[in-house]
C-alpha positions as CSV (number, residue, x, y, z in Angstrom):
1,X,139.0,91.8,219.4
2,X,137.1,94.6,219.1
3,X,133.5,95.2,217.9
4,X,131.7,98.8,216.9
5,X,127.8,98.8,216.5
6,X,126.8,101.8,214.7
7,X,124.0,100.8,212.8
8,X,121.6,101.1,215.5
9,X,121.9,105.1,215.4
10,X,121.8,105.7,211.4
11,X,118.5,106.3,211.0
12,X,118.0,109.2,213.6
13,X,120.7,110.5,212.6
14,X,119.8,110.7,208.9
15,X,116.6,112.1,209.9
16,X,117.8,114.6,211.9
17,X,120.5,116.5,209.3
18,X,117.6,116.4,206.8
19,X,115.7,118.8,208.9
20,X,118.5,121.0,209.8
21,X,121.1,121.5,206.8
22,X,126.4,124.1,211.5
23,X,164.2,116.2,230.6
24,X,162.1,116.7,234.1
25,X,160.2,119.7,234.3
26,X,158.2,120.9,237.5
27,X,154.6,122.2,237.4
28,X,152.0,122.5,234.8
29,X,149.0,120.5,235.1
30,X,144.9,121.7,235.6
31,X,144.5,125.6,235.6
32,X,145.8,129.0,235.8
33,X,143.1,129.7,237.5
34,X,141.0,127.4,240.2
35,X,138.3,129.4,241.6
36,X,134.9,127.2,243.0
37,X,132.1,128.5,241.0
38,X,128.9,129.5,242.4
39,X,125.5,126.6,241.2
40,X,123.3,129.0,240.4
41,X,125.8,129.9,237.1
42,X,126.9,127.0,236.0
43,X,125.3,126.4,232.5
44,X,125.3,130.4,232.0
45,X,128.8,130.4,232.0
46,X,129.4,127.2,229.3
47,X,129.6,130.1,226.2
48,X,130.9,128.1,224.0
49,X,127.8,125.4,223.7
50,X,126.3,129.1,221.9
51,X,129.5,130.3,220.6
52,X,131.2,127.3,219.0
53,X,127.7,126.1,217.5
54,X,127.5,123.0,219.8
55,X,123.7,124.3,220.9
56,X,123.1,124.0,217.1
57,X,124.4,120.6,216.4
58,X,122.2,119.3,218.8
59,X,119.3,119.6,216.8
60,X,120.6,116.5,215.0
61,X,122.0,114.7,217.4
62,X,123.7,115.2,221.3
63,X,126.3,112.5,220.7
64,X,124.0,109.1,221.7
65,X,125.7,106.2,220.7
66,X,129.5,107.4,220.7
67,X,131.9,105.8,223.3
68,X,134.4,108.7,224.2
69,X,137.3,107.3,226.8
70,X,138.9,109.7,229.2
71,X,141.9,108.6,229.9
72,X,143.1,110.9,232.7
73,X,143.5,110.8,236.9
74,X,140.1,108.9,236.9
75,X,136.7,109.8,236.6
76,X,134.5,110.4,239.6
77,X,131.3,108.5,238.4
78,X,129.1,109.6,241.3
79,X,129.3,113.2,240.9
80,X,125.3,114.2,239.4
81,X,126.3,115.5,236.1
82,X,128.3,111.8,235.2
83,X,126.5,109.8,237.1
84,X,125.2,107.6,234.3
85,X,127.5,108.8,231.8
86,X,130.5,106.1,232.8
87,X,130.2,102.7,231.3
88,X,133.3,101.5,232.5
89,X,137.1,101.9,233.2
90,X,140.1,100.5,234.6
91,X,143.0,101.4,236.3
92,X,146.5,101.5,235.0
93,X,148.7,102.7,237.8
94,X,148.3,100.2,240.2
95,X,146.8,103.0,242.7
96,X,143.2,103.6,242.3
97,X,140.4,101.5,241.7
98,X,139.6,98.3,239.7
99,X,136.9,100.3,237.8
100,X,139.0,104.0,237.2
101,X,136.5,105.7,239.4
102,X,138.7,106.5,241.9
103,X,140.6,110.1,241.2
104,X,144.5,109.1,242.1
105,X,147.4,111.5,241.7
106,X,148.5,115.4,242.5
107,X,145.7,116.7,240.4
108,X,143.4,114.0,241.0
109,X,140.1,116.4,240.4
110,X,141.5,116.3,236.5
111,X,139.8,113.7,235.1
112,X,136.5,114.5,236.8
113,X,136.6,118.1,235.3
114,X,137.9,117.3,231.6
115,X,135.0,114.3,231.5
116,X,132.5,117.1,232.0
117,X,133.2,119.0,229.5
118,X,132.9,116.3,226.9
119,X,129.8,114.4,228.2
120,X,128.3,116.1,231.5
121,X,124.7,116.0,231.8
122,X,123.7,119.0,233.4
123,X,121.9,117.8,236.1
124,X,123.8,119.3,238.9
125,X,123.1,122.0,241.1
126,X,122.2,125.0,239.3
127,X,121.7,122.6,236.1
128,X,125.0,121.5,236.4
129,X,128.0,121.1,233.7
130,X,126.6,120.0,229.9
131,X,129.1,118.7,227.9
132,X,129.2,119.3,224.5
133,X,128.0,115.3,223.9
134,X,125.6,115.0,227.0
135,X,124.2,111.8,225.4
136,X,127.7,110.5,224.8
137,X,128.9,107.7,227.3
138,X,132.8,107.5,229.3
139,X,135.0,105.3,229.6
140,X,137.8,106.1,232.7
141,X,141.2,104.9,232.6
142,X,142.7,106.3,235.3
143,X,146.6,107.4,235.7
144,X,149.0,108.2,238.1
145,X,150.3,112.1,237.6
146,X,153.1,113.3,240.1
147,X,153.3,110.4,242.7
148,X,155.4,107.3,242.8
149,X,154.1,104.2,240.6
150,X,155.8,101.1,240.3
151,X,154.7,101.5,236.6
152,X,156.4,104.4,233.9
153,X,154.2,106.6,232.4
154,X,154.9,105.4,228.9
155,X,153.5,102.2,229.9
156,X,150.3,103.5,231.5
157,X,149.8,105.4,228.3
158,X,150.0,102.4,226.3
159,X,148.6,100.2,227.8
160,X,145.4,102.5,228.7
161,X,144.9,103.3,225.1
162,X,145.1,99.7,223.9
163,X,142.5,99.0,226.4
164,X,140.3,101.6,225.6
165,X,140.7,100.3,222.1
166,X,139.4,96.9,223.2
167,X,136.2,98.0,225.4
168,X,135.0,100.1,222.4
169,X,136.2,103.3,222.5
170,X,135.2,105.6,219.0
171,X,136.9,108.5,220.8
172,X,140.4,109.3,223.1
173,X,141.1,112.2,224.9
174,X,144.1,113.1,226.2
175,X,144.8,116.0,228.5
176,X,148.2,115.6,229.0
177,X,151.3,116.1,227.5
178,X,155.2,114.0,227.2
179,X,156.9,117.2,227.1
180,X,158.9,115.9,224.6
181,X,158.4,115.8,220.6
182,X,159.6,112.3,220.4
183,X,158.0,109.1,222.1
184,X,158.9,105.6,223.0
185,X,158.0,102.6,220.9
186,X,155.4,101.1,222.8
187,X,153.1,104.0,221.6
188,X,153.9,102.9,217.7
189,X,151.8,99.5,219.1
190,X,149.4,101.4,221.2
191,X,148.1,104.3,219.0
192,X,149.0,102.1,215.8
193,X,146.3,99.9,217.6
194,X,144.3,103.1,217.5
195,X,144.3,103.8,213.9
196,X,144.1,100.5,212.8
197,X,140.8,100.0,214.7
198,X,139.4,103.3,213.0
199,X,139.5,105.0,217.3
200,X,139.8,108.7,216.8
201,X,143.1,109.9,219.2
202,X,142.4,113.9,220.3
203,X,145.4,115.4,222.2
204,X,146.2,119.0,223.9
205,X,148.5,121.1,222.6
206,X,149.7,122.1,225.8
207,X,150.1,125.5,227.7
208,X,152.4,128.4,228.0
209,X,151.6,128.9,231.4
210,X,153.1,125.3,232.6
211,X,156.2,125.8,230.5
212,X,155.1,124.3,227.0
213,X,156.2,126.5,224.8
214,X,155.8,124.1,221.6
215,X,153.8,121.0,221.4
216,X,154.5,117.3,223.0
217,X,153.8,114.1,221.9
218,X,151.0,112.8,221.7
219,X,150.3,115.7,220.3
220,X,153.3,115.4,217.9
221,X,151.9,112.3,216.2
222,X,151.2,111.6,212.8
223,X,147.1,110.9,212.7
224,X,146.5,112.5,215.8
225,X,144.1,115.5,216.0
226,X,145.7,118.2,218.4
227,X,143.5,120.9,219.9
228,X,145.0,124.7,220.9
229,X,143.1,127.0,222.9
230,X,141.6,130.4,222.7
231,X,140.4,133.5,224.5
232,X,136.8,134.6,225.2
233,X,137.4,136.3,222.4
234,X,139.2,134.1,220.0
235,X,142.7,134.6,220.3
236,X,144.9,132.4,220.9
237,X,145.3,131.9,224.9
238,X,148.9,133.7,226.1
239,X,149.1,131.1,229.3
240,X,146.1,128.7,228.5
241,X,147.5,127.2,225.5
242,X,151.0,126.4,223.1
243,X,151.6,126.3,219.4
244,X,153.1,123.9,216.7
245,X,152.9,122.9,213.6
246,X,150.3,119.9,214.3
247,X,148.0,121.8,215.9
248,X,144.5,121.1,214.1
249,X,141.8,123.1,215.8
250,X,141.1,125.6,218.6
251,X,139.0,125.5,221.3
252,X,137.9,127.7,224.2
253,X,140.6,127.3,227.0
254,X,140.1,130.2,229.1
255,X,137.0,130.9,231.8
256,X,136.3,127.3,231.7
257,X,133.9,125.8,234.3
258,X,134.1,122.2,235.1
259,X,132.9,119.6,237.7
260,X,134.9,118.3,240.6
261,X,134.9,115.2,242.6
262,X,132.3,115.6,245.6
263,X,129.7,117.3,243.4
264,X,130.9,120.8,243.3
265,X,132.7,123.4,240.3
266,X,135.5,125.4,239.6
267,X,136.2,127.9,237.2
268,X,139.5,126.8,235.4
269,X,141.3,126.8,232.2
270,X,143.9,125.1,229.7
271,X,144.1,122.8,226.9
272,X,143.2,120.4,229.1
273,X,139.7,121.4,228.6
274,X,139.6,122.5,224.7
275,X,140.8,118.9,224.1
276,X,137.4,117.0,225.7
277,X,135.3,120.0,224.1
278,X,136.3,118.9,220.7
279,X,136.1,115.0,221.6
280,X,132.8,116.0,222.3
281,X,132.1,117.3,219.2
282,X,134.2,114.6,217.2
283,X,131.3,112.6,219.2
284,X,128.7,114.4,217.6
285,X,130.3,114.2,214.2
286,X,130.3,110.3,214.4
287,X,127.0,110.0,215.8
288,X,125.5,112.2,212.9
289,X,127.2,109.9,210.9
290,X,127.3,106.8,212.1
291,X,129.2,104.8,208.9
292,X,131.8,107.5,209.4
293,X,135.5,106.7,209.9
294,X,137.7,108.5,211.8
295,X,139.7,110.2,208.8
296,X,136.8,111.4,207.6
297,X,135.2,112.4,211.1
298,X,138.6,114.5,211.6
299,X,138.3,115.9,208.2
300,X,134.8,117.6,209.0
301,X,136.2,119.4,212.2
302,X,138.8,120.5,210.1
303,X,137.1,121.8,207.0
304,X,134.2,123.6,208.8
305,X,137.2,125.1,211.2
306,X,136.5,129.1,211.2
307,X,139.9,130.4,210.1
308,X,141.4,133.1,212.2
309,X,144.5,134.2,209.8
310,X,144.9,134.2,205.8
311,X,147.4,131.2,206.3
312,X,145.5,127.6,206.9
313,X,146.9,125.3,208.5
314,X,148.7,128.3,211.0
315,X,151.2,127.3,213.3
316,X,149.1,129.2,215.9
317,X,145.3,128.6,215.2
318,X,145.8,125.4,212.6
319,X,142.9,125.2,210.6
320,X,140.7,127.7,212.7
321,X,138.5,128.1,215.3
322,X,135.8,124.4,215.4
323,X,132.8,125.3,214.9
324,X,130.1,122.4,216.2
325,X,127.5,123.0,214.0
326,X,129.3,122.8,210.4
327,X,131.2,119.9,211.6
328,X,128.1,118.0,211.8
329,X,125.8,119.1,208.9
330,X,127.7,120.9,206.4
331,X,128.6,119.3,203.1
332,X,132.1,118.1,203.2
333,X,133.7,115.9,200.1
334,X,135.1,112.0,201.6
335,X,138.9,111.8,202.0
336,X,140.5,108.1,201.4
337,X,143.0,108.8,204.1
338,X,143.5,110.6,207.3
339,X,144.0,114.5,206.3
340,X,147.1,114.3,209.3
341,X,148.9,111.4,208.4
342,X,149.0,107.6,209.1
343,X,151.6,106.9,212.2
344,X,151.9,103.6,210.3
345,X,153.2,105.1,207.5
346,X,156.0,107.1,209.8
347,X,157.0,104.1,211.6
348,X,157.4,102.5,208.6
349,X,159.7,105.2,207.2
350,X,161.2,106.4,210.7
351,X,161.9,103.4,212.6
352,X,164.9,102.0,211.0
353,X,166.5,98.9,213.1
354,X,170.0,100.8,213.2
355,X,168.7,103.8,214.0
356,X,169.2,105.3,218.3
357,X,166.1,107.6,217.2
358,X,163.5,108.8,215.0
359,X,165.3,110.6,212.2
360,X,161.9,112.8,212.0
361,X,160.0,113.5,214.7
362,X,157.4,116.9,214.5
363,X,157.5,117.0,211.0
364,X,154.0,118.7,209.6
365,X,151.4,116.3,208.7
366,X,149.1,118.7,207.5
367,X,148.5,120.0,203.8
368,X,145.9,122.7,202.6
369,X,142.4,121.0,202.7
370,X,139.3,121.8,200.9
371,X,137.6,124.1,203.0
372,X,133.4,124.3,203.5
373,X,131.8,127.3,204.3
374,X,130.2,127.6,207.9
375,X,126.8,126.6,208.3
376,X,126.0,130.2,209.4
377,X,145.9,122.7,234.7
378,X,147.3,121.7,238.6
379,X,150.7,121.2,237.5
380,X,151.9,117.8,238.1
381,X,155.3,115.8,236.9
382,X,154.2,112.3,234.9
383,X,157.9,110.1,235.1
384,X,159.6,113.6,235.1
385,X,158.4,115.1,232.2
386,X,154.7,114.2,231.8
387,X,152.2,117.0,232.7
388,X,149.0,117.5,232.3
389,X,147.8,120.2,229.9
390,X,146.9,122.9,231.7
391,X,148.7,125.0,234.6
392,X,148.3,125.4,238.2
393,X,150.0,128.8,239.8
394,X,151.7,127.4,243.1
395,X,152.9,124.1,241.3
396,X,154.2,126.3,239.0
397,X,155.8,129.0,241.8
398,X,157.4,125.6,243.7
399,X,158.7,124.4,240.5
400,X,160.7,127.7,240.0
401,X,162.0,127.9,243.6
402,X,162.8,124.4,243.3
403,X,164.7,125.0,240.1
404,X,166.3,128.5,241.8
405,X,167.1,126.5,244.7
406,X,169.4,124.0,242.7
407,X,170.7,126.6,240.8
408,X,172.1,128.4,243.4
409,X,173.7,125.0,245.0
410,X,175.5,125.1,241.7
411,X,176.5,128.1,241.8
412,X,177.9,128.2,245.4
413,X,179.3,124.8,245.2
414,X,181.3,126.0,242.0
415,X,182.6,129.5,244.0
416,X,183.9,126.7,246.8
417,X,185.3,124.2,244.1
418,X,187.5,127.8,242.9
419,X,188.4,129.2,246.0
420,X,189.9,125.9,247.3
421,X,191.8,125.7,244.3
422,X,193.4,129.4,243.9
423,X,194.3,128.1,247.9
424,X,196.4,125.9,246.7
C-alpha cells in the first residue's frame, strides 16, 4: 500500500512559476578519476548548478516535498551535507545495516557520493556539496557490489525497488548497470510495481571507460529514463559515459565532485553521477508540479532537453543536453502516456509462456516529441556482470591482467594438449 501526499506543496509551487516564467566482466564501477578535493572549492567547482540551469530553477522551488531513493552501496547519513537529508532505508544484501546507512561493498563510498549530487545540502566544509534538489529528502537502500552475498543481485534489485515503492519514493536512481540488455523476470514485478504506482525509475547509461560500450538494463527498459554523460564542454564523455538507443538525456559526467563517507570529497566522474543530477532535477520538476505524473514529469526533461545534433532522439546525446530551468517552468503540452514506453505493455507483448527469452529486448522506445524552446566509477563485479556506472583505473588494470592471465593459461594449456599429441 502506498500513499503520496502532494497537495501540501501546490500552492508554493504555483506561486513560485508565476514569478519566474528555465557474461562476468571485471572492473567498472565509481570514477576514472578519484582525486580528494580541497573544502575551500567545493561549491565553485559544481558548474553545472550554473550551466545546466539548476541555479535558475531554484527560484521556484529546490525540490521540498519529493522523496528521491538511492538505491546504491548505502548512504552514509552522518556525513554534514546529508545529514538530515535521509528519511530512511533498508538493507538488501544481508551485509550492512538495518537502516542502509552503512556503506557495504568494493566501492562502498558510491552511494554516499551519487546521494550528494541529487540532494546534498551544502553545509560541509567549504559549503559543502549542493545537490541539484538540496530540499529533496533520501531514501537508502543499500547493495552489495563485488563481495559475496547469500542473495543474487537480481533479487537485491527487485526487491529494493519494490521497497522503495512502498516507503514513498516519487523518484529511483540507479547508478549501476546489468551489463546485459536483457533482465530477469522479477524486474517485470519490481519496476512494473514502479510504473504502476506512478514512481519515476532514472538509470545510467553506463561508461566506456569500465567496458560498456552500449547500454544495460535497467537502462534498457521500456518507461525508464536513461541518462548519458558529457564533457565540460558538452560532448559526449569518451570514458565517462556509453550510448544506445534509449538514452534520454545528458548530463555532466566528467570533473564531478562528490561527498564521501567520513565527511570529506573527491573529484570523480561517470554516469554514475549524471544519473542522481537529473533525479534531482526530475525532483524539482515534480515539486514545481506537484499533481504531476511521472509521464509527464519525464516528458518536461525531455522537451526542454538542449539538442546537441539535427537528429532528436540521437543514439549519442538522445533528446539533448537537460536543462534545469526549462524543465521546470517552460510551457510543455500534457502527454496521456509515458513518451518511452510502458514496460507493461512489453511484457505483455514479449513474455510469451513458450518463449526461453524476450523476443525483443533494446528495441527504441522513443519517438520524435514536441519540442519547447529553452527558457533562455570504482569498478566492482555485481553477480558477475553487475557494475556500477562509472569506472575506476586499477579495478579496471586488475581486470585486464586478470583476463590476460587466463588467456594465456589457455593458450599454453592448448600448446601442451598439441605437443603431447604430435608425441604420440
Amino acid at each position: 500500500m502506498r500513499v503520496r501526499a502532494r497537495s501540501a506543496r501546490r500552492v508554493a509551487a504555483v506561486a513560485a512559476l508565476a514569478l519566474l516564467a528555465g557474461a562476468a566482466l571485471t572492473g567498472a564501477v565509481a570514477s576514472v578519476t578519484d582525486a580528494p578535493a580541497a573544502a575551500a572549492s567545493i561549491q565553485n567547482r559544481e558548474y553545472w548548478l550554473d550551466e545546466y540551469g539548476i541555479r535558475q530553477a531554484w527560484q521556484v522551488t529546490r525540490g521540498e516535498g519529493v522523496t528521491i531513493a538511492i538505491i546504491d552501496s548505502g548512504v552514509d547519513d552522518a556525513h554534514p551535507d546529508l545529514v538530515g537529508a535521509v528519511v530512511g532505508g533498508t538493507d538488501v544484501s544481508g551485509l550492512g545495516s538495518a537502516d542502509g546507512t552503512q556503506p557495504v561493498g568494493v566501492g562502498s563510498d558510491h552511494g554516499t557520493r551519487v546521494a550528494s549530487l541529487a540532494a546534498g545540502r551544502g553545509v560541509g566544509p567549504g559549503g559543502g556539496v549542493l545537490g541539484a534538489a538540496p530540499e529533496a529528502d533520501i531514501l537508502t537502500v543499500s547493495l552489495a557490489f563485488g563481495v559475496a552475498s547469500e542473495r543474487s543481485g537480481d533479487d537485491q534489485i527487485a526487491d529494493a525497488v519494490r521497497w522503495a515503492v512502498d516507503r514513498g519514493a516519487d523518484i529511483i536512481s540507479l547508478s549501476l548497470t546489468r551489463n546485459t540488455v536483457e533482465w530477469p523476470e522479477t524486474w517485470d514485478d519490481a519496476f512494473g510495481y514502479a510504473e504502476q504506482n506512478d514512481v519515476l525509475v532514472i538509470a545510467a547509461a553506463g561508461n566506456r571507460g569500465s567496458g560498456t560500450e552500449q547500454v544495460g538494463a535497467p537502462a534498457t527498459m521500456p518507461g525508464v529514463l536513461v541518462v548519458g554523460g558529457v564533457d565540460r564542454a558538452g560532448r559526449a564523455s569518451d570514458e565517462a559515459s556509453s550510448q544506445g538507443i534509449t538514452i534520454g538525456v545528458m548530463a555532466p559526467s566528467e570533473q564531478l565532485v562528490g561527498a564521501v563517507p567520513g565527511g570529506g570529497y573527491v573529484i570523480w566522474q561517470g554516469t554514475s553521477g549524471a544519473t542522481p543530477i537529473v533525479a534531482g532535477i526530475a525532483a524539482l520538476v515534480r515539486s514545481a508540479h506537484p499533481d504531476m505524473d511521472a509521464a509527464n514529469v519525464i516528458q518536461r526533461i525531455l522537451a526542454t532537453a538542449r539538442p546537441v545534433t539535427a537528429t532528436t532522439p540521437d543514439p549519442l546525446y538522445g533528446y539533448g543536453l537537460v536543462d534545469a530551468r526549462a524543465a521546470v517552468v517552460a510551457d510543455v503540452a500534457r502527454v496521456d502516456a509515458n513518451p518511452l514506453g510502458s514496460l507493461a505493455e512489453w511484457v505483455t507483448v514479449n513474455r510469451r509462456a513458450d518463449a526461453d527469452a524476450p523476443s525483443v529486448v533494446g528495441q527504441d522506445a522513443r519517438s520524435p516529441i514536441a519540442r519547447t524552446a529553452s527558457g533562455g566509477d570504482a569498478a566492482s563485479t555485481f553477480d558477475g556482470a553487475w557494475r556500477l556506472a562509472s569506472p575506476r583505473i586499477p579495478e579496471l588494470m586488475l581486470g585486464a591482467l586478470v583476463v590476460v592471465t587466463a588467456l594465456a593459461a589457455l593458450v599454453l594449456t592448448a600448446a601442451g594438449f598439441v605437443r603431447r599429441t604430435r608425441r604420440q
